[in-house]
N, C-alpha and C positions, 0 to 999 in steps of 0.2 A: 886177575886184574890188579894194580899195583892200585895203592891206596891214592887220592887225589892229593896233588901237592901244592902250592901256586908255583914252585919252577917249571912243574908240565903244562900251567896254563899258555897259551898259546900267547897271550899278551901280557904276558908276566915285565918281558924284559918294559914297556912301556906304562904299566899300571893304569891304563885307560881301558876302560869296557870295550867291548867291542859294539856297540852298539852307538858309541858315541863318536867312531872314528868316521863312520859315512856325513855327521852331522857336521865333524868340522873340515871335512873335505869341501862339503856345501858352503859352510861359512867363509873359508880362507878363498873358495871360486868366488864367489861373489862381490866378497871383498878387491879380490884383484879385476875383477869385472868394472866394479865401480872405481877403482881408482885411473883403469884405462879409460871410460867414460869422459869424466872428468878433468882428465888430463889431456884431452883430444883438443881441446879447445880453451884459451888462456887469453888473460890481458891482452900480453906481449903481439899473441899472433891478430891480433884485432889492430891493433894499434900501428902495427905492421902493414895491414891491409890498408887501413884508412889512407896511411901515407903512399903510400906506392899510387892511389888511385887520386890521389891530387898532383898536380905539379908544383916547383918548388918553388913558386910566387903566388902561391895561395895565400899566405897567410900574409902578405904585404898588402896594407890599406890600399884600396881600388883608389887611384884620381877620379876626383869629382869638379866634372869637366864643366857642369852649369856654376861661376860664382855666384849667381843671386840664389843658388840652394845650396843648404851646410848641411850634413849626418856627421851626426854624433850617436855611440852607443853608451848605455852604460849595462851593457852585457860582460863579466867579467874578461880580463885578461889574464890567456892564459900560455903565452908567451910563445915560444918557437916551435913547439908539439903541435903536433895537428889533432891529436886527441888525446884523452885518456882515460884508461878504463878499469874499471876494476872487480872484482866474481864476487858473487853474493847467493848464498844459499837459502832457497825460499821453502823445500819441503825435501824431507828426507823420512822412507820409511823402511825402514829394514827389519824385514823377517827372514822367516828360516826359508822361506823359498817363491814369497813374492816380496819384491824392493818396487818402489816407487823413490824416483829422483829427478830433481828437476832444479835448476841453479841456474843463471844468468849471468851475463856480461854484461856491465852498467856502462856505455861507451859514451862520453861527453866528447862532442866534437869543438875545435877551438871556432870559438862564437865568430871569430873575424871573418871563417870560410862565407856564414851566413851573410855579415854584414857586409863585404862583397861583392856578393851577387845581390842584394837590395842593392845599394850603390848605384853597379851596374842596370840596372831594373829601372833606378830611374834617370840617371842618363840616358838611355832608352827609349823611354816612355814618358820621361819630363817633360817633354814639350806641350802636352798639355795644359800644362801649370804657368807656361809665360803671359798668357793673356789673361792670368788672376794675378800677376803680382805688381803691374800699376807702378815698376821704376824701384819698389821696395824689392826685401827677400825674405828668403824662408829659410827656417830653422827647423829641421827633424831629426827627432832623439826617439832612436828605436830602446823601449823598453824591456821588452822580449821577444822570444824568437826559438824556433823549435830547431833545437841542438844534441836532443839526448837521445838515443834509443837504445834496445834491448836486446843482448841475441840470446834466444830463450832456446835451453834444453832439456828438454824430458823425457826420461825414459822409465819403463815399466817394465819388469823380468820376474816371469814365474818358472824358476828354476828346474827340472833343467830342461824344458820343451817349448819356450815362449820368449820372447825378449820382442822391445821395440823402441825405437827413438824416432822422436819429434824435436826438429831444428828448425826455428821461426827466427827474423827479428821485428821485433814488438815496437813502434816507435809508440814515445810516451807524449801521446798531443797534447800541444803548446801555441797558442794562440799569436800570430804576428799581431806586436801592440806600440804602434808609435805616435807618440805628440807632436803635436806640429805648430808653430808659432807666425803667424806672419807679420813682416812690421811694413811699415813706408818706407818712403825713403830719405825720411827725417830720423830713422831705426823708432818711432812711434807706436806701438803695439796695436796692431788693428782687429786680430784676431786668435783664439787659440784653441788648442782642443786636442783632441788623443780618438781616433782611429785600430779599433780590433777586424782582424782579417784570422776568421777562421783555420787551421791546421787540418789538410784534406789527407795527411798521411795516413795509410792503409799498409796492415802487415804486411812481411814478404816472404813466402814459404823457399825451403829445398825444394829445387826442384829436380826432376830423374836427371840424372850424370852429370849435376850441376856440382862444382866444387862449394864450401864455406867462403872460400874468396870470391867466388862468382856472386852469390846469394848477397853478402858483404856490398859488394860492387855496384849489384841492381838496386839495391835498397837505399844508396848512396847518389846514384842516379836519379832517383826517385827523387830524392830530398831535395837535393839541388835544385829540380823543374818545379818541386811544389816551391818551395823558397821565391823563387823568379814567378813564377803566376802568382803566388799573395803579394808580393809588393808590387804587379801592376795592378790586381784589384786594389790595392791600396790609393796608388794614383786615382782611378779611378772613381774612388769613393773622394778622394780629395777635395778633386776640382767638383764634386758637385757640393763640396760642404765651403770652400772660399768664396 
């Protein structure tokens, strides 16, 4: 039997154990695991979706067809974008053969989409409001308004016989909150105040052979109908407060 050498060791040419080569097989999978995770879903392709699912006079201030009522926001401007978004890392746990990850998409929709359809909502439903204003008009300055939500991903991998992901988006409730001012018709201040209309938004899961854009889509959907129902309970709560 020839004496032991390290050139006859089998891993000589690399000088790593053999025991450590299964380890970083593990690690460098997993790693490329989590970078395809992560990269499945970005800003760009959100920001992407939101625009496609509006049309291209969204973001042009609605006519406001009644003159004895004025909306005014001061909801930021955020100019020709219809959103923007950006990835935020909220938990990361990395072992040798279970990961936990989960990151998000902070998607800001430009506020004008919301105040729009309020607008519309109450040229719609303003009629109400003529037989409180007595010759005078009104002034509503929406304060806020639910614009932000979340598409949340998390995934869990126990290496190498387990894996799962959970794709949600999470809207972050925000309260429709508007002032409202009435004057004569002398512009004489007769009355004022500020009006909150609860935010009825409810997550929205993947659903089976639903795309990210579809899910995107419905949730978008969603927004919009709640938006248009809190500014006619708003109406509604109005005329019982002038």
């Amino acid at each position: 039997m020839l004496p032991f050498s390290r050139k006859h060791h089998p891993n000589f040419a690399t000088g790593i154990p053999l025991i450590v080569i299964p380890l970083i097989v593990i690690l460098l999978t997993v790693i490329l695991l989590t970078a395809t995770l992560s990269s499945c879903l970005n800003p760009h392709m959100v920001n992407r979706w939101v625009a496609h699912h509006y049309p291209p006079d969204a973001l042009e201030p609605a006519r406001q067809k009644n003159t004895q009522i004025v909306i005014t926001s001061k909801l930021p401007d955020m100019g020709p974008q219809p959103s923007t978004t950006e990835k935020k890392w909220s938990h990361v746990i990395p072992a040798v053969v279970y990961w936990h990850i989960d990151y998000q998409n902070i998607c800001s929709l430009n506020p004008q989409i919301a105040v729009n359809r309020f607008t519309a909502a109450i040229s719609t439903y303003g009629g109400k409001l003529k037989g409180k204003l007595n010759g005078g008009h009104l002034e509503l300055t929406i304060q806020q308004m639910p614009t932000v939500f979340l598409v949340d991903d998390r995934g869990y991998m126990i290496f190498p016989i387990y894996s799962v992901e959970w794709l949600s988006i999470q809207p972050t409730v925000t309260d429709l909150v508007v002032s409202y001012r009435l004057l004569d018709g002398n512009n004489a201040e007769v009355r004022t105040g500020s009006i909150s209309i609860a935010d009825p938004e409810t997550a929205v899961g993947l659903k089976m052979w639903h795309s990210l854009k579809k899910m995107t889509w419905d949730y978008l959907d969603q927004h919009d109908d709640n938006v248009t129902a809190m500014s006619r309970k708003f109406v509604d709560k109005l005329v019982t407060e002038l």
